[in-house]
C-alpha positions, 0 to 999 in steps of 0.5 A: 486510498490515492487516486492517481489520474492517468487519462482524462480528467475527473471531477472529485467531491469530497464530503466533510462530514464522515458519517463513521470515523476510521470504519473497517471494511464492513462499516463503510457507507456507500458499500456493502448495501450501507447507505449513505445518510442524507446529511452528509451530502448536506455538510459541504465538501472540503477543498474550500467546499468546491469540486477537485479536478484531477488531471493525468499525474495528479494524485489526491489522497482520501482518508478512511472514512470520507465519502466521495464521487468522481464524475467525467461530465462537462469534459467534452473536448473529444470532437466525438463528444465523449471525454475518456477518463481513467484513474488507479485506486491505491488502497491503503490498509489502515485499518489492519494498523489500529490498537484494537485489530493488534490487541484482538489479534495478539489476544487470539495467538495467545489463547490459542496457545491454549489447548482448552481454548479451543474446544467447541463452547456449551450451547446456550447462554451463560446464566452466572453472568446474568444478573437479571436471570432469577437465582431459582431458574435451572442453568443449562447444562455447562454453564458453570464450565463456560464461566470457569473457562471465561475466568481462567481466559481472562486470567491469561489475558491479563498475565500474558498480554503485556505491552511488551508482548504487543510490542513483539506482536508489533514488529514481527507483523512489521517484519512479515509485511515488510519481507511479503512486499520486498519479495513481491518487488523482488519478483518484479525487479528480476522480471524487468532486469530480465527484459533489459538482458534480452533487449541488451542481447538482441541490441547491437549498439553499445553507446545512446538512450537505449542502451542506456535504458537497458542497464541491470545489476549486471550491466558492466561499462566502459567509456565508450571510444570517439566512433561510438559516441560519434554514431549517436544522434542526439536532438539539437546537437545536445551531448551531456549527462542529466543528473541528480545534484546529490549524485553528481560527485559520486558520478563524475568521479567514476566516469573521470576514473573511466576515462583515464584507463579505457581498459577499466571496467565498471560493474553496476551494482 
C-alpha cells in the first residue's frame, strides 16, 4: 500500500521480520482474527530500527507483507491537547499479479471450457490414489469415475496451458484492468470538465487565475486585449506565465502565433 499523510502527523513503525512473504488477503497477520506472532515485534524495525514520522505530503510505501502500527501520541501542538491526524491507504493489488493466481486462473477458463468439467464430483474420497488404502476395501461408488475424470483434466492441462496460452491470459487481464480504469478516470475527467463549463459560464471575466483554472478540452483562446489584461491584479505587481522547461518551446510558440493575429483562435485539446 501508500500512505500518504494529509493532516497532522503520524508515528509509523515498520517491522523487519515478515512473519509470511507475499501473503494473500486470508493470510495476513494482524487481520482476519490472525495474530501477530511475538518475534515479530522482536526483530527490529526498518528505517535504521527507528520510527517514521509522516508529515502532510509525505507518502511511505509498505510492502505486502510487512507488519506495521502508526500512532498520533506526543504530537500535542493543539492548545486543546489533542493532535488531529489523517492519513489515505492506497491499496495495491499485487497479489492478483503472481504466477500462481495467473496459472490457477487460466487452468480454471480452460477446464470450464469443458462441459464434463463442470458436473457435480461423486461424494467420497478417491480410493485409486490412495496408495495406504488396502486393495480388498470396497471403493465408493464413482470412484473410478473421479479418477478417469482427474486423468483426462490433467491431460487437458497438460496439452492447453502453454506458456503461450498464459502469455494471452496475461495481457488480455492487462487489457481489461487497463480499459476498467481508463473508464473509471474518464467518468471522472467528464465530471470535473463539466464543473469548469458551468464555472466558465457563470464567470463573466475572460483573463486571471480562475479563468485559467477553468479551461476543458473545449476551451477555445485568444490573446487577451491590453483592457483585459489591465483589469487583472496580480500580487506584487508579478505578470508572466510559469511553465514546464520541456513545454516551453511548444508553449511560446503558440502564444507568439496568438499574438500576431488577434483574430486567431486556439482550441485546447
Amino acid at each position: 500500500v501508500l500512505v500518504v499523510q494529509i493532516l497532522g502527523k503520524k508515528k509509523w513503525k515498520v517491522y523487519k521480520k515478515v512473519p509470511i512473504l507475499h501473503p494473500f488477503g486470508k493470510e495476513q497477520v494482524g487481520k482476519n482474527g490472525n495474530e501477530v506472532d511475538s518475534t515479530v515485534f522482536k526483530g527490529g524495525l526498518c528505517f535504521q530500527n527507528k520510527e517514521v514520522t509522516m508529515c502532510p505530503g509525505d507518502v511511505l510505501y509498505l510492502p505486502r507483507g510487512y507488519v506495521h502500527e502508526a500512532t498520533t501520541e506526543d504530537f500535542n501542538d493543539d492548545p486543546s491537547g489533542f493532535a488531529p491526524s489523517f492519513h489515505t491507504t492506497i491499496a495495491i493489488a499485487t497479489h492478483d499479479w503472481c504466477l500462481s493466481v495467473l496459472l490457477s486462473e487460466t487452468i480454471r477458463q480452460t477446464l470450464d471450457g469443458v462441459t464434463k468439467f463442470r458436473k457435480a464430483l461423486p461424494i467420497g474420497p478417491c480410493d485409486e490414489y490412495e496408495h495406504s488404502v488396502s486393495h480388498e476395501t470396497e471403493s465408493p461408488p464413482g470412484s473410478s469415475d473421479l479418477k478417469q475424470q482427474i486423468d483426462e483434466a490433467m491431460s487437458v492441462i497438460q496439452s492447453k496451458v502453454t506458456p503461450l496460452l498464459l502469455e494471452q491470459h496475461l495481457r488480455a487481464k492487462y487489457q481489461m484492468h487497463n480499459e476498467n480504469a481508463n473508464a473509471h478516470r474518464h467518468k471522472l475527467t467528464m465530471a470535473q470538465e463539466s464543473k469548469k463549463r458551468k464555472s466558465m459560464e457563470e464567470s463573466e471575466d475572460c483573463v486571471g487565475y480562475n479563468v485559467a483554472s477553468c479551461l476543458t478540452l473545449q476551451s477555445v483562446i485568444r490573446v487577451s486585449t491590453p483592457e483585459e489584461r489591465n483589469s487583472v491584479s496580480l500580487e506584487g505587481g508579478l505578470r508572466g506565465l510559469t511553465v514546464r522547461e520541456e513545454t516551453m518551446a511548444v508553449i511560446m510558440k503558440i502564444l507568439s502565433k496568438l499574438k500576431s493575429d488577434p483574430a486567431l483562435r486556439v482550441i485546447v485539446k
